[in-house]
C-alpha positions as semicolon CSV with decimal commas, in nm:
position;residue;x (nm);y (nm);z (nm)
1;X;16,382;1,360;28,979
2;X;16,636;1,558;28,743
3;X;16,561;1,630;28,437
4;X;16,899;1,751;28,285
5;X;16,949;1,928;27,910
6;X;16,986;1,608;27,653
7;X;17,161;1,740;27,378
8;X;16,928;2,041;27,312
9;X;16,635;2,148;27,562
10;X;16,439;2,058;27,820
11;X;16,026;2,005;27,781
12;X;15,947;2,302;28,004
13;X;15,604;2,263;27,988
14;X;15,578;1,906;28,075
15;X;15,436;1,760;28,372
16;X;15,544;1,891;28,715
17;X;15,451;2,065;29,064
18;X;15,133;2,201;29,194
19;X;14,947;2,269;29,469
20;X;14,780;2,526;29,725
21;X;14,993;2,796;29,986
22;X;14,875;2,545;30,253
23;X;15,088;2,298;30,086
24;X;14,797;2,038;30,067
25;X;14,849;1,782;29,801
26;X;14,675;1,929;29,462
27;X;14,641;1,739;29,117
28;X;14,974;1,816;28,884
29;X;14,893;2,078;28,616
30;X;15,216;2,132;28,386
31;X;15,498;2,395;28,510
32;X;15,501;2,799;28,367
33;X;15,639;2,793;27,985
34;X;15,972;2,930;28,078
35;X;16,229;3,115;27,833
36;X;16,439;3,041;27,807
37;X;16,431;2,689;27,959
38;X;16,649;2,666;28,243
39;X;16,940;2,381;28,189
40;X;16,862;2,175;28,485
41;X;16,519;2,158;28,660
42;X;16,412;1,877;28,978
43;X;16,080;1,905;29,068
44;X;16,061;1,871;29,435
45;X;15,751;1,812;29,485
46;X;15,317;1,797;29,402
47;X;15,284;2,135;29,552
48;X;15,316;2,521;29,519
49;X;15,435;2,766;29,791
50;X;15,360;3,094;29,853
51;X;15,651;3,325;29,772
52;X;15,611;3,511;30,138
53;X;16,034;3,550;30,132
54;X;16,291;3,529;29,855
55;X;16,664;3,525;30,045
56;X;16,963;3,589;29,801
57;X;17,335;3,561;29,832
58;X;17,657;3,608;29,620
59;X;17,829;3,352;29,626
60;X;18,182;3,407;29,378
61;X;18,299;3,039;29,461
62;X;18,000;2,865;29,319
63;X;18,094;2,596;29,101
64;X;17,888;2,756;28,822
65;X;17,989;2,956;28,516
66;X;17,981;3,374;28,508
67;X;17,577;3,470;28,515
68;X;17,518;3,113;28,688
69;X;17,267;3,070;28,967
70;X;17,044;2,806;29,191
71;X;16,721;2,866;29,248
72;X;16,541;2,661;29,562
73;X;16,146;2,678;29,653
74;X;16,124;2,606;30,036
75;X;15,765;2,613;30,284
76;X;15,749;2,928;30,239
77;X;15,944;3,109;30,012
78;X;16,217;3,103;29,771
79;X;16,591;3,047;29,829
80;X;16,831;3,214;29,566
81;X;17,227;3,161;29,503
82;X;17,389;3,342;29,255
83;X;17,780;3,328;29,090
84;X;17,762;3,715;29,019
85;X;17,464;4,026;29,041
86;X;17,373;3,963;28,699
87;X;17,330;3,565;28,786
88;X;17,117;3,683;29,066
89;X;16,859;3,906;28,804
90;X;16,833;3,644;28,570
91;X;16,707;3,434;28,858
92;X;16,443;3,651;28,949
93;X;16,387;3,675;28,632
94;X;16,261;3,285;28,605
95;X;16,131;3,337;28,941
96;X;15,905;3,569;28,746
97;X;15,778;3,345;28,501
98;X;15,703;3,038;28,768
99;X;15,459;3,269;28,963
100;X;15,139;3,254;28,917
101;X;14,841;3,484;28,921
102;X;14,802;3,406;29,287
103;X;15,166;3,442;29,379
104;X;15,246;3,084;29,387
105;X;15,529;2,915;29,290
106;X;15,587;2,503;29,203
107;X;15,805;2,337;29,461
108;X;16,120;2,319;29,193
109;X;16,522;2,323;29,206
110;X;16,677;2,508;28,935
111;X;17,051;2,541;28,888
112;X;17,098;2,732;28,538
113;X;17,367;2,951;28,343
114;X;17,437;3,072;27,945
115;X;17,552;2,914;27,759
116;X;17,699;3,150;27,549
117;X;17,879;3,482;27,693
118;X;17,687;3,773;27,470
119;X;17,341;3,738;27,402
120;X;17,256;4,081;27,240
121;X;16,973;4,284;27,044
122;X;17,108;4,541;26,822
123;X;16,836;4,891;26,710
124;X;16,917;5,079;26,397
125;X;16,776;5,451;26,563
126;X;17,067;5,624;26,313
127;X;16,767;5,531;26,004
128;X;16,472;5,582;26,206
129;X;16,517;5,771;26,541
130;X;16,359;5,567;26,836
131;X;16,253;5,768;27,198
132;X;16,431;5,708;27,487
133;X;16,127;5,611;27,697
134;X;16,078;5,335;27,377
135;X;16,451;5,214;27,406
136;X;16,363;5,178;27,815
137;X;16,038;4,995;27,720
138;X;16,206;4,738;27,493
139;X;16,486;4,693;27,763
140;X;16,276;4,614;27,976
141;X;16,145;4,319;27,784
142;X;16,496;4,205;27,680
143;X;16,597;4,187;28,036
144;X;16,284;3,967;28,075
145;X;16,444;3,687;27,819
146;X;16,832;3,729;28,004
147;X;16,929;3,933;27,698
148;X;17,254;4,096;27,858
149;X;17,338;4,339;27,540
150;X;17,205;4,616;27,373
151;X;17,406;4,741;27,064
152;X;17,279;5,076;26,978
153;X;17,367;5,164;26,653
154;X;17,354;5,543;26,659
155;X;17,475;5,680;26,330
156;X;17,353;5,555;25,984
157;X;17,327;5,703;25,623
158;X;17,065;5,952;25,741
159;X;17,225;6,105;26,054
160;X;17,421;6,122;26,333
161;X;17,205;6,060;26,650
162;X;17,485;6,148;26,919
163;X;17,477;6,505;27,047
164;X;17,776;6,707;26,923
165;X;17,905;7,047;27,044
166;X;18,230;7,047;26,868
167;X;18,034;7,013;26,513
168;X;17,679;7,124;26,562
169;X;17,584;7,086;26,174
170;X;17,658;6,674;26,284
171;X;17,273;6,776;26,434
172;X;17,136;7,017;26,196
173;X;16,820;6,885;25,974
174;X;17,018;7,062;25,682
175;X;17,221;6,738;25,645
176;X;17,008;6,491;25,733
177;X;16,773;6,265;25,502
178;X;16,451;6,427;25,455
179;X;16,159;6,308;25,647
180;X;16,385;6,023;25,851
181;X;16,329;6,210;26,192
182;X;16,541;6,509;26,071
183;X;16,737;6,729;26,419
184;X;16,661;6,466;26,661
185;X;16,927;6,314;26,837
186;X;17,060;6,193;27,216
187;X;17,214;6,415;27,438
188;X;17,468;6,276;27,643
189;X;17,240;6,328;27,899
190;X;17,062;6,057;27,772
191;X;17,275;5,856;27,659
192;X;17,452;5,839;28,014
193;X;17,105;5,754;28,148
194;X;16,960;5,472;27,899
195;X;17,286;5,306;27,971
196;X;17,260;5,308;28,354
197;X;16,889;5,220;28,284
198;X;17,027;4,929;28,122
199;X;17,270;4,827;28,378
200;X;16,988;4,788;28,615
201;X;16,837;4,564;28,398
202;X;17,153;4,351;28,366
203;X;17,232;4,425;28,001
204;X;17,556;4,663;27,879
205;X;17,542;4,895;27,588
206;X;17,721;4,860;27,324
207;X;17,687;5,219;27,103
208;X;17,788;5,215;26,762
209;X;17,931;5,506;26,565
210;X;17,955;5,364;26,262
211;X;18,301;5,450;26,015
212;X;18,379;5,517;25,761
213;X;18,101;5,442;25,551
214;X;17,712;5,454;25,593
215;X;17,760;5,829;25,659
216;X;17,575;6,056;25,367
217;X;17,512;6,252;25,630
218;X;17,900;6,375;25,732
219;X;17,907;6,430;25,334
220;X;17,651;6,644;25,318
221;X;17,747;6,832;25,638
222;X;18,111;6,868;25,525
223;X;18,156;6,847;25,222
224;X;18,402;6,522;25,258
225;X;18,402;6,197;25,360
226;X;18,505;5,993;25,671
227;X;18,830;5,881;25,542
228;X;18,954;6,159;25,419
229;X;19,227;6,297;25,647
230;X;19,043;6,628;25,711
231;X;18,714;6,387;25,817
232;X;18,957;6,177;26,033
233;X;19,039;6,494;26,218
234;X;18,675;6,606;26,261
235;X;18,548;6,254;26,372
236;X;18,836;6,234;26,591
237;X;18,730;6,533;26,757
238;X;18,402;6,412;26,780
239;X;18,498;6,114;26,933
240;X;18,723;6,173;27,241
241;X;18,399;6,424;27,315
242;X;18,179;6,095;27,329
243;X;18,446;5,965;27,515
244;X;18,498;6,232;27,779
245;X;18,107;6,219;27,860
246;X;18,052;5,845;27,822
247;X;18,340;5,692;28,054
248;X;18,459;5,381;27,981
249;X;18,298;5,241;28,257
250;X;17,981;5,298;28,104
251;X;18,071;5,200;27,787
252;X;18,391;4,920;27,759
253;X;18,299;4,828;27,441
254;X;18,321;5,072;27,074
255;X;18,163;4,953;26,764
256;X;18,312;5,132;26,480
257;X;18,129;4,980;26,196
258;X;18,374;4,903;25,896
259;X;18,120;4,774;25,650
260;X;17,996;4,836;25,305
261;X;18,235;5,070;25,190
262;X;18,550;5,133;24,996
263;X;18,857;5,349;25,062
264;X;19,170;5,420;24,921
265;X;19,384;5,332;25,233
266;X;19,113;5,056;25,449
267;X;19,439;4,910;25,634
268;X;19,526;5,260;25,791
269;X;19,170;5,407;25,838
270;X;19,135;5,081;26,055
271;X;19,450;5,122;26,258
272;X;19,407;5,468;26,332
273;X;19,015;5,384;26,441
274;X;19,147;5,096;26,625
275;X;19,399;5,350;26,800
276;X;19,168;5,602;26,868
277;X;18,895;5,375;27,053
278;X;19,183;5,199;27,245
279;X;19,394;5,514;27,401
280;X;19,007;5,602;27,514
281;X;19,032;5,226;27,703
282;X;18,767;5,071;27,478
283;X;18,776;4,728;27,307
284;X;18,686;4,780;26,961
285;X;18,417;4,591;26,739
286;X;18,387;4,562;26,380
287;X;18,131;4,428;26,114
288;X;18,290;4,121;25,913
289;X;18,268;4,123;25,646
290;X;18,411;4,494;25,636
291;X;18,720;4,670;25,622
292;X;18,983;4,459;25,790
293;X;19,060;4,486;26,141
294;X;19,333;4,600;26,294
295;X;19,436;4,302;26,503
296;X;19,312;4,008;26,627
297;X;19,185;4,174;26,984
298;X;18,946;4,335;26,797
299;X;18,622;4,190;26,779
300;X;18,412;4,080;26,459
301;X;18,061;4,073;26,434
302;X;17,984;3,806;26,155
303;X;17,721;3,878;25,926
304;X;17,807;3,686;25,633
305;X;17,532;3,376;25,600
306;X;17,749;3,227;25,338
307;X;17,796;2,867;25,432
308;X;18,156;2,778;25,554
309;X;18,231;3,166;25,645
310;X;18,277;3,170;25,988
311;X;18,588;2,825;25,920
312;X;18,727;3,023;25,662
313;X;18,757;3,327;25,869
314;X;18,806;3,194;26,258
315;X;19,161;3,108;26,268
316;X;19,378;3,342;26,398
317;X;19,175;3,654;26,380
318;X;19,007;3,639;26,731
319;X;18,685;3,699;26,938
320;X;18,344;3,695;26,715
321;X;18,007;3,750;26,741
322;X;17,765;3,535;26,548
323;X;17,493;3,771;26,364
324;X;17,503;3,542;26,039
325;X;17,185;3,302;26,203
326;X;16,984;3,636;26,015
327;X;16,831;3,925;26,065
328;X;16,487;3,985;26,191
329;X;16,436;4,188;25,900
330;X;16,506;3,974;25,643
331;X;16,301;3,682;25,747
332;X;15,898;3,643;25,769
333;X;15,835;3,581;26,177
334;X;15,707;3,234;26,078
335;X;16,026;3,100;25,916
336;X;16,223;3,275;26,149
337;X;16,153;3,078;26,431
338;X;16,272;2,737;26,329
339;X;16,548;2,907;26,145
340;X;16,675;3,073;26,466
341;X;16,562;2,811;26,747
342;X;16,778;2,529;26,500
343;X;17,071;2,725;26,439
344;X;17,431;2,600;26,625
345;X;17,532;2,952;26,723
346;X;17,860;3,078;26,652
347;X;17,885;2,701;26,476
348;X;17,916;2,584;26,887
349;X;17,725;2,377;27,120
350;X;17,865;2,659;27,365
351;X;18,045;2,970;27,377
352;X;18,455;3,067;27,472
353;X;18,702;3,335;27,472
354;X;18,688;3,335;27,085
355;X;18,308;3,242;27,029
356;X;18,159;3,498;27,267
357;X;17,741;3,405;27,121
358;X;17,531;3,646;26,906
359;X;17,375;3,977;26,870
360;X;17,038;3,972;26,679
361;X;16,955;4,249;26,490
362;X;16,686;4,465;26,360
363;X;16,780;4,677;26,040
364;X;16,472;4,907;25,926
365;X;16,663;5,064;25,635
366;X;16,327;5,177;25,464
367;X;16,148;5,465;25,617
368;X;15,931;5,333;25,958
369;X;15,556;5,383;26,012
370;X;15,691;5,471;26,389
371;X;15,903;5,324;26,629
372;X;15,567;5,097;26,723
373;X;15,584;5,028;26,350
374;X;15,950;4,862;26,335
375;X;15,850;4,644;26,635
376;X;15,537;4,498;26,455
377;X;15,664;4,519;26,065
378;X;15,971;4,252;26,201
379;X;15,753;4,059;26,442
380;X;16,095;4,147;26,726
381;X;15,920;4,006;27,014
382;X;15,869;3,705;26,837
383;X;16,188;3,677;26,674
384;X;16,375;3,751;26,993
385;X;16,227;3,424;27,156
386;X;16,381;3,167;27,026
387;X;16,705;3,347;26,969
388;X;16,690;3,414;27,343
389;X;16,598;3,012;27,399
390;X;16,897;2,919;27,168
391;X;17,162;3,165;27,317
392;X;17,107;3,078;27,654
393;X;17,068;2,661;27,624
394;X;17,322;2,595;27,360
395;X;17,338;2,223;27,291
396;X;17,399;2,026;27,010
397;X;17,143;2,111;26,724
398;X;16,848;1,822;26,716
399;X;16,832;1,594;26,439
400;X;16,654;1,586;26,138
401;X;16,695;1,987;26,118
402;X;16,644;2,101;25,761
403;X;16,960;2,122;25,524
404;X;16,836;2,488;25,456
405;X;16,810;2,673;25,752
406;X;16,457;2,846;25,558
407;X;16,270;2,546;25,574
408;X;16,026;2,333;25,840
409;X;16,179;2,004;25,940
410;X;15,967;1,688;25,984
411;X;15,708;1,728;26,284
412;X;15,799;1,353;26,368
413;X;16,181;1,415;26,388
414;X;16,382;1,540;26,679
415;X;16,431;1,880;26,574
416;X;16,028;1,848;26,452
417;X;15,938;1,759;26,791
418;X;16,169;2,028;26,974
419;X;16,033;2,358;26,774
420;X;15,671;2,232;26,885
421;X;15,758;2,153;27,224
422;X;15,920;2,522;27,171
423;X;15,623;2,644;27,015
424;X;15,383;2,589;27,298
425;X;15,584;2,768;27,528
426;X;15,638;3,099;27,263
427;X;15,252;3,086;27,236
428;X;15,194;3,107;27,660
429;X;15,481;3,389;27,617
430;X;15,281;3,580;27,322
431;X;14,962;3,597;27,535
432;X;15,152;3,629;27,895
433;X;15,477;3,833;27,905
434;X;15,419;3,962;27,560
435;X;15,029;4,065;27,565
436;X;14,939;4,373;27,421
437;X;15,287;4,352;27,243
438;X;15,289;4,314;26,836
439;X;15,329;3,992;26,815
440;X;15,286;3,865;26,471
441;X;15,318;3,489;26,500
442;X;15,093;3,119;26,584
443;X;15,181;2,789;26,656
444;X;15,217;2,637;26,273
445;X;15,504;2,432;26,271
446;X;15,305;2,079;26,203
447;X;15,130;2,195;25,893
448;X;15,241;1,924;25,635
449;X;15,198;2,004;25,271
450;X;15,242;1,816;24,947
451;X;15,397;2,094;24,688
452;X;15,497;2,063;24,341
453;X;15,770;2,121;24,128
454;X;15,748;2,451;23,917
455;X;15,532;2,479;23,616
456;X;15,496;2,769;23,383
457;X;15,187;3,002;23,470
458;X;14,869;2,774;23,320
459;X;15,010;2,466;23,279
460;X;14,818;2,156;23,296
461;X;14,865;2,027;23,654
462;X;14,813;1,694;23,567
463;X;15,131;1,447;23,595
464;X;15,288;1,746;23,844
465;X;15,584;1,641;24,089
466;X;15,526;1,641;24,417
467;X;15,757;1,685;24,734
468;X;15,683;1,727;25,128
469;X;15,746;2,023;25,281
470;X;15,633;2,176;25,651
471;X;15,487;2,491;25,821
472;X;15,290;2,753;25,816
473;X;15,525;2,973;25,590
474;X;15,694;2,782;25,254
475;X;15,992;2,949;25,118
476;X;15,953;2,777;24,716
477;X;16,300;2,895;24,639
478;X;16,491;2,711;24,900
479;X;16,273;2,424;24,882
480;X;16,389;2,427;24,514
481;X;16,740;2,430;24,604
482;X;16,699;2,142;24,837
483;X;16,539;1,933;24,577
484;X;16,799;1,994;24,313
485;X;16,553;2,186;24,079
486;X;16,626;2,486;23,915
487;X;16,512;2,787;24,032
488;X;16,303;2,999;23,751
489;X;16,260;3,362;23,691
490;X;15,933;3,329;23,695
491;X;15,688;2,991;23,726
492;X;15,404;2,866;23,961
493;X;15,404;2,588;24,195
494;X;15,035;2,425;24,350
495;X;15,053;2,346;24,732
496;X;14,793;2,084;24,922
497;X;14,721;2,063;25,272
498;X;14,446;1,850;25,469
499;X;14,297;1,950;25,752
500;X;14,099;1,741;26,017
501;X;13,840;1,897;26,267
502;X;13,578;1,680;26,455
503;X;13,267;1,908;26,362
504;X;13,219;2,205;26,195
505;X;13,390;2,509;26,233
506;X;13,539;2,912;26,136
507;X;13,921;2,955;26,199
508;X;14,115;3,278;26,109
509;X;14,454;3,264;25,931
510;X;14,706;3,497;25,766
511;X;14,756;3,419;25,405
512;X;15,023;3,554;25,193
513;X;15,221;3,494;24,870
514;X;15,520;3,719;24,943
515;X;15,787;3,781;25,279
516;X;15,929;4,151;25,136
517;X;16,256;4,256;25,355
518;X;16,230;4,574;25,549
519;X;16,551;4,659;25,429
520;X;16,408;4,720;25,027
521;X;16,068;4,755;24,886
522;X;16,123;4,492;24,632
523;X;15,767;4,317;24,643
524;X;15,478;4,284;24,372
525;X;15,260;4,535;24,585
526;X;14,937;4,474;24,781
527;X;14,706;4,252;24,519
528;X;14,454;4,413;24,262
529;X;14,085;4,411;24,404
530;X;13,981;4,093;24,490
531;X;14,252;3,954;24,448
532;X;14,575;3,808;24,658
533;X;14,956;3,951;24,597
534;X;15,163;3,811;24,345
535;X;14,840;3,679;24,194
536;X;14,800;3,398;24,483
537;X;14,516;3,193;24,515
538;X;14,386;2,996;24,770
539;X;14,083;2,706;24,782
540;X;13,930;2,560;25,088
541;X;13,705;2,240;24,941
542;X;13,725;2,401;24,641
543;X;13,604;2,759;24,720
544;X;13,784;3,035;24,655
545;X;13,943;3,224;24,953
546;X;13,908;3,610;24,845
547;X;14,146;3,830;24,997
548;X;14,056;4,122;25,237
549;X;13,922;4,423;25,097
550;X;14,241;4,639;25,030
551;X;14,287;4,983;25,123
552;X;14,522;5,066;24,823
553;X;14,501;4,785;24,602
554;X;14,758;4,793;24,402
555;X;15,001;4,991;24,483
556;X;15,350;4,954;24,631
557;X;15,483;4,758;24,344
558;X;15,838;4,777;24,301
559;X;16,018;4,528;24,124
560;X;16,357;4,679;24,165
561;X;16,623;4,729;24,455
562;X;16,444;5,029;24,638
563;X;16,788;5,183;24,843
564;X;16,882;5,530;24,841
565;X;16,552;5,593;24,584
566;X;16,233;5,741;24,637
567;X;16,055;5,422;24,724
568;X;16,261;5,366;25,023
569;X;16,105;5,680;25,227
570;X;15,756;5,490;25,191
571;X;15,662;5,284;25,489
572;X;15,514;4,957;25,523
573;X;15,166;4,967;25,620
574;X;15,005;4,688;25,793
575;X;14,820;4,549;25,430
576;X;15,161;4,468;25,265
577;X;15,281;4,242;25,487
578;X;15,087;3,882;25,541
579;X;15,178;3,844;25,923
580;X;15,052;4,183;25,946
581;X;14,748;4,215;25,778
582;X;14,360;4,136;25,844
583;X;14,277;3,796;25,865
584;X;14,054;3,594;25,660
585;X;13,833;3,329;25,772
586;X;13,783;3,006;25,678
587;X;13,492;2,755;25,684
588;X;13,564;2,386;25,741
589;X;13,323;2,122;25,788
590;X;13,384;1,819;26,043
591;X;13,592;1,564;25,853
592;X;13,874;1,610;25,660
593;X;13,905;1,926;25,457
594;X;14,145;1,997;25,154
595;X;14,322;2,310;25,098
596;X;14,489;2,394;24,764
597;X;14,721;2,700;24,724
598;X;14,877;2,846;24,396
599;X;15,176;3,059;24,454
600;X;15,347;3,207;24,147
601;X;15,674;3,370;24,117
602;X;15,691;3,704;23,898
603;X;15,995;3,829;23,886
604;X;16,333;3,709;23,966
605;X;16,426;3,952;24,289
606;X;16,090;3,855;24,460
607;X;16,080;3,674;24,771
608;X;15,896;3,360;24,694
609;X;15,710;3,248;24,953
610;X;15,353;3,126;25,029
611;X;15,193;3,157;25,377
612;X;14,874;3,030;25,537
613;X;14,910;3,067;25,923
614;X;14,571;2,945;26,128
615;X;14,450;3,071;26,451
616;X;14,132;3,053;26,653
């Protein structure tokens, strides 16, 4: 029978076909985890087939929207109808993820499409410089999830990553940051092949040259800035030369940044930019907020997660791009799942011409241990998931979803019950598609915790206040703004969980007391020996949980905003951050077993958090 989208998502593991190639009758084992979940799915019957011939055809007149396709098992193959080419990938795509190891497939009809227009994944390579053969790599794997954007944001405070023969010294390691992958750069050579690469894999590139700020580099080189009318000259020089080698065809869209900057004239800078990337037949984008742009066919990229933005700043002012749901870098990869799989993009159940869907993005401002090292310090693969899951199914969000998007809902409510359905899926991804990638996430969405209200450090705990919370990862300062309490500069709150097991038993877990962004160093630093970060402390039955052995205890403390200092050219190592870091193990006997955690909060610009993640 059909099971059609309710509201949010399909259970795409749940019960369905199986069988052997003879097409014998076989017990029912559950169908592949897919992501994301198709929108309608009929098992067809108790069997699987053996995918001997897949037949595909174009069909332009299908009653299905742009990217749209049907998908058909048959006795001995697979048959495939598709709205467009791209429609077509995407269902090879899932016909990936329903064969198995033996080259079966479950006797299923699929008919599926996005529901939102741009589902993108924007890299920062103008901070740290990332290798072609990487960027292929990663598209690769974002082709895998029906990701159909890649916004390449070339050009950042420490270079300019675009080959340049009219301005050379835009190259030279003179100019450039210090130590952030100084002289390296794309030719257009490359560039012109990563972005045929990509069309392959269904997904257009969206390169960024970003104006007129974030650009120490053009400073340095010249001796003046972006907006001043000599820079306009020179970067519209160096412009039209991108644009004579990348044609338009490769590259319809221009992101021209906009942000975090002040000018003297920001109404004319952005006209002229606008004018420039238009007579070149490119639609522009901007970064809202930013410096205003120059008409309402220009398109915004939101990044504002102020609540009410994008009504305040919709009406009239055209096409957007929803990047406000966060950014990978900001958020620990165990929050970040519910936060991203419950948010309503663009504030829609689905996309139009004015909500086009979201770009997710990955901003490693502070000096990388490697490309390999952004990857696993933000957890992408895992982060990328459920953005790819929400993107693509759209739907109404589920209730019961926290008031702050930072925070677990309720296992037993509908949005509960949705991010574990979800959960078991991301975990069959983690260890299928995604083995051997950095994965930096478990299943720990029905952890249920009693934590209290903040005390000063040493208080006596007796008479505390107690409130529910869920997960594997607590934020304390948005659970504080939930409950009405007033967030302090400094307190401690005590956490209990209790966990069952039938006998007795090790498990590992990640345990941490801070989530430090990617884009600062602001963190209390790796803990003192023996002891946890931000002077944590965890019980299991009462004994004490010691921390692993640090390899620099201590250090990395940096209670201040780290940008454009020092600091910010030291990279995170694999200690410093809890998803990260070894495990410890814990020993629980069969019965019931109490966990107590003390989290503490030591300075007002720390991320207060407390983590305890378990895994087999």
């Amino acid at each position: 029978m059909m099971r059609r989208i309710a509201g949010f998502f399909a259970l795409c593991i749940a019960a369905g076909a199986a069988g052997a190639a003879d097409r014998q009758a076989a017990p029912q084992r559950p169908l592949p985890a897919l992501i994301p979940c198709p929108q309608q799915i009929e098992t067809t019957g108790p069997y699987s087939v053996p995918l001997l011939k897949v037949s595909v055809r174009i069909d332009t007149t299908l009653d299905l929207p742009a990217e749209g396709y049907r998908l058909e098992t048959y006795r001995r193959g697979v048959r495939i109808t598709a709205r467009d080419e791209r429609g077509a990938l995407w269902a090879r795509r899932t016909l990936r993820q329903l064969t198995d190891e033996r080259g079966l497939v479950p006797s299923v009809r699929i008919t599926d499409w996005p529901a939102f227009a741009w589902r993108g994944f924007m890299h920062d390579t103008g901070r740290n410089f990332i290798p072609i053969e990487t960027l292929k790599r990663h598209i690769d794997l974002l082709s895998q999830y029906k990701i159909n954007l890649f916004h390449w944001h070339l050009t950042d405070y420490p270079a300019w990553r675009i080959e340049s023969r009219a301005f050379p010294q835009l190259n030279d390691p003179l100019y450039q940051r210090p130590g952030r992958d100084e002289g390296k750069f794309y030719t257009y050579g490359e560039i012109r092949n990563l972005i045929a690469y990509a069309r392959k894999q269904g997904i257009t590139v969206v390169p960024e040259i970003d104006m007129p700020g974030h650009s120490t580099y053009f400073n340095s080189a010249f001796g003046f800035g972006m907006a001043d009318p000599r820079g306009m000259k020179i970067l519209e020089t160096a412009l039209n030369e991108f644009f004579a080698e990348i044609p338009a065809s490769d590259a319809p869209y221009i992101h021209i940044g906009s942000d975090e900057v002040r000018i003297p004239n920001p109404a004319g800078f952005m006209h002229w930019a606008d004018s420039v990337v238009r007579a070149a037949g490119r639609t522009p984008i901007v970064w809202d907020p930013g410096l205003p742009a120059a008409s309402a066919a220009t398109i915004r990229q939101v990044w504002s997660e102020a609540p009410g933005y994008v009504a305040d700043h919709t009406e009239g002012r055209g096409a957007f791009v929803d990047s406000y749901m966060g950014y990978l870098n900001n958020y620990d990869p165990i929050s970040f799942t519910p936060r991203m799989l419950l948010h309503a993009p663009c504030s829609r159940t689905e996309g139009d011409s004015v909500a086009l869907g979201g770009i997710l993005c990955l901003w490693n401002d502070t000096k990388a241990p490697g490309p390999e090292g952004i990857v696993r310090n933000s957890s992408l693969w895992s982060g990328l998931l459920p953005f790819a899951e929400r993107l693509w199914h759209g739907g109404a969000v589920p209730e019961g979803a926290p008031e702050n998007p930072n925070l677990f809902p309720d296992p037993s409510s509908p949005a509960g019950q949705a991010l574990a359905e979800f959960e078991q899926r991301m975990e069959a991804h983690g260890k299928g598609v995604l083995a051997g990638e950095a994965f930096g996430w478990w299943p720990n969405a029905s952890l249920r915790w009693r934590v209290s209200e903040p005390v000063a450090f040493g208080s006596d705990t007796t008479g505390l206040k107690w409130h529910t919370a869920f997960g594997g990862a607590i934020d304390v300062d948005a659970l504080l703004t939930v409950w009405g309490v007033a967030r302090p500069d400094s307190a401690e709150v005590w956490a209990e969980t209790v966990i069952t097991v039938p006998h007795d038993t090790t498990l590992r877990a990640q345990v941490g007391f801070e989530a430090p962004s990617r884009s600062n160093r602001i963190s209390s630093g790796i803990g003192l020996p023996g002891a946890w970060e931000a002077e944590g402390e965890v019980r299991v039955n009462g004994v004490r949980i010691a921390p692993p052995v640090w390899k620099e205890p201590g250090a990395y403390a940096f209670r201040f905003n780290t940008w454009a200092k020092p600091e910010e050219e030291l990279p995170y190592t694999d200690e410093q951050l809890f998803w990260t870091r070894e495990q410890v193990t814990l020993t629980l006997h069969a019965g019931a077993n109490r966990i107590v955690v003390r989290s503490r909060k030591l300075f007002p610009a720390q991320h207060w958090i407390f983590a305890l993640v378990l895994h087999e």
